[in-house]
C-alpha positions in Angstrom: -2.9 11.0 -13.3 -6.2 11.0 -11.6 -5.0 12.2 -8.7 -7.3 11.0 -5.5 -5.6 7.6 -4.4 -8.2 6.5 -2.2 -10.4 6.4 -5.3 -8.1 3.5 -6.8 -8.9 0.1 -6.2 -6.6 -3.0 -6.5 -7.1 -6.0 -7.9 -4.6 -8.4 -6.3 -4.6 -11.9 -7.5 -6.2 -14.2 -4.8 -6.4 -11.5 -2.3 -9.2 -12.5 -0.5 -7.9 -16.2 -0.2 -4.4 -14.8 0.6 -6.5 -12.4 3.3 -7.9 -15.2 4.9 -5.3 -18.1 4.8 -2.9 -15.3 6.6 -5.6 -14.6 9.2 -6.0 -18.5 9.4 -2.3 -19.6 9.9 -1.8 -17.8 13.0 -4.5 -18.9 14.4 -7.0 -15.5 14.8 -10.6 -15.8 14.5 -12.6 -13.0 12.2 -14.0 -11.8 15.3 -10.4 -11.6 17.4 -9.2 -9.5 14.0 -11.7 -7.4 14.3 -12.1 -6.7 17.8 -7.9 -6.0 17.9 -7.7 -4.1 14.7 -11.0 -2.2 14.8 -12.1 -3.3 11.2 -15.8 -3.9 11.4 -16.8 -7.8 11.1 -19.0 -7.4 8.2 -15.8 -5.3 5.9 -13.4 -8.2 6.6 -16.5 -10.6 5.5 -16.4 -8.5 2.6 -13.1 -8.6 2.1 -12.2 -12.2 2.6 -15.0 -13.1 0.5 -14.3 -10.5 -2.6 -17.5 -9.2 -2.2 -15.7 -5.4 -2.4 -12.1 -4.7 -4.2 -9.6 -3.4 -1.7 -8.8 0.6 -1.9 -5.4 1.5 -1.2 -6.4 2.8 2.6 -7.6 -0.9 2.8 -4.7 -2.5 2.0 -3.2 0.1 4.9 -6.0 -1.0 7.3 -5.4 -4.7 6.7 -1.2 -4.3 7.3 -1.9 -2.1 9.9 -4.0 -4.9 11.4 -1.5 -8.0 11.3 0.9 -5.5 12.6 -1.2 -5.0 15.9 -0.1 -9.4 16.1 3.4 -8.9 14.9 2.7 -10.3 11.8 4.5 -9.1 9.1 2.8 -9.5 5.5 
């Protein structure tokens, strides 16, 4: 094995429209994400529009995030 997991990306099928329809059904805007969660606007822009594959510590970021609503994904 490679070793380094942060250098992994992951491909998830319809991530970035499964990212974004989450955010969407409970009602929280890009910038209330953000501003909660700490992720920088423009990464979650990136994100939800598949603009950059998600790392491992990403994926972590973004659970970490809906966690901080008490949503569970």
């Amino acid at each position: 094995m490679n070793g380094n997991i942060q250098e992994k990306t992951f491909k998830m099928k319809n991530a970035p429209e499964r990212l974004q329809a989450t955010r969407r059904k409970f009602g929280i805007t890009q910038e209330e994400f953000c501003e909660r969660t700490g992720i920088p606007l423009g990464t979650l822009k990136t994100w939800e529009h598949a603009r950059t594959d998600l790392t491992p510590k990403s994926v972590q970021r973004l659970i970490d995030g809906f966690l901080k609503f008490d949503i569970f994904v």
